[in-house]
C-alpha positions as CSV (number, residue, x, y, z in Angstrom):
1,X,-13.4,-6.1,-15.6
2,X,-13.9,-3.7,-12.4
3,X,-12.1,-4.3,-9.4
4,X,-12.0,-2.9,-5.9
5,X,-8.2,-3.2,-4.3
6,X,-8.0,-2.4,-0.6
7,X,-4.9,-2.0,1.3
8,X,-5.8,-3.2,5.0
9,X,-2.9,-4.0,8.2
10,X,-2.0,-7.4,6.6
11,X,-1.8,-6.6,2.8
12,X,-3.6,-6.6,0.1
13,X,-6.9,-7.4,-0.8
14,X,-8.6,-7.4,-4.5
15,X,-12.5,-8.2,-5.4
16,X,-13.3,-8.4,-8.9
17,X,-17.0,-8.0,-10.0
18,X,-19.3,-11.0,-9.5
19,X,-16.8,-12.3,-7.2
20,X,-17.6,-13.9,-3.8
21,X,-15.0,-13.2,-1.7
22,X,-11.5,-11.3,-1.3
23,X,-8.4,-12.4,-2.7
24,X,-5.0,-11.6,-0.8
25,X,-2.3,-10.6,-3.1
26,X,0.7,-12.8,-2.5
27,X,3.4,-10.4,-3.9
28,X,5.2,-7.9,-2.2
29,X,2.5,-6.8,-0.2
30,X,1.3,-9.8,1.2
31,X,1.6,-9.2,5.5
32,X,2.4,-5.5,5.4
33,X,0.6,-2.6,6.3
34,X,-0.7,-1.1,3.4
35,X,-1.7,2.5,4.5
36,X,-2.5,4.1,1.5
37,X,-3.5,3.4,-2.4
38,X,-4.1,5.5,-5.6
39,X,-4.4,4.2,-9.0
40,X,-4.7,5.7,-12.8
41,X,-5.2,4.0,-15.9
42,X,-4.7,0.3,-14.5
43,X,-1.7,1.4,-12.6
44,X,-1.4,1.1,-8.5
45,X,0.8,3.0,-6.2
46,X,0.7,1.8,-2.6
47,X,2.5,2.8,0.8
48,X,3.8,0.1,2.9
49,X,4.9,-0.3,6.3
50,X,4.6,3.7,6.0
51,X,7.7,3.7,4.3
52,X,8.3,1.8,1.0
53,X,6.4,3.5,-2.0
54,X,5.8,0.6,-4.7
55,X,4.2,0.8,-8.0
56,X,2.4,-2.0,-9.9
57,X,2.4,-2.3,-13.4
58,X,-1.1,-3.0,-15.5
59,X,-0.1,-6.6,-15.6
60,X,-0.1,-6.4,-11.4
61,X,3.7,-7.2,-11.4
62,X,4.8,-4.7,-8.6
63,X,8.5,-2.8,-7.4
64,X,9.2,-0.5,-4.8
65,X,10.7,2.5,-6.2
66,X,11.2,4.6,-3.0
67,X,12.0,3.6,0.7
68,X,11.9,6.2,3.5
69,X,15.4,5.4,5.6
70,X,15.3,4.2,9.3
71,X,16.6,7.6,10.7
72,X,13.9,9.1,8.4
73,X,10.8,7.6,10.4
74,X,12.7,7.6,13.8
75,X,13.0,11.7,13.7
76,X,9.2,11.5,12.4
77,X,8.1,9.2,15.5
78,X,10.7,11.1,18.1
79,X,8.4,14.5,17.1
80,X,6.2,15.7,19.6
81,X,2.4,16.0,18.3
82,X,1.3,19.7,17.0
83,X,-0.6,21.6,20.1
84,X,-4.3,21.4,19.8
85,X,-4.8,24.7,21.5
């Protein structure tokens, strides 16, 4: 069955042909920011919180396998934008 999964501020969000409406996904994801997705073969990757990297499996069971450290996304916010000149 086709799907379409969007990641969106407070989670995510499924919508399987013929449906009506969205469905939140009430795993791991549910109120986070979900910033990016990419999938293969029935298999999700996501970015959360635009830090944790989690994987779901092609049952939809999902586990973060990567997490950016705190002192990791303060040096990346204390950065000073590139020049636009």
């Amino acid at each position: 069955m086709r799907r379409i999964v969007v990641g969106t501020v407070k989670g995510l969000f499924e919508v399987e042909a013929g449906a009506s409406g969205a469905r939140a996904d009430g795993g791991p994801l549910a109120d986070r920011e979900v910033t990016a997705l990419s999938g293969d073969a029935g298999v999700l990757w996501a970015l959360a919180d635009g830090r944790s990297v989690l994987r779901s499996d092609r049952d939809g069971a999902w586990e973060e396998v990567a997490r950016a450290s705190s002192a990791w996304r303060a040096a990346r916010s204390s950065r000073s934008p590139p020049s636009t000149r």
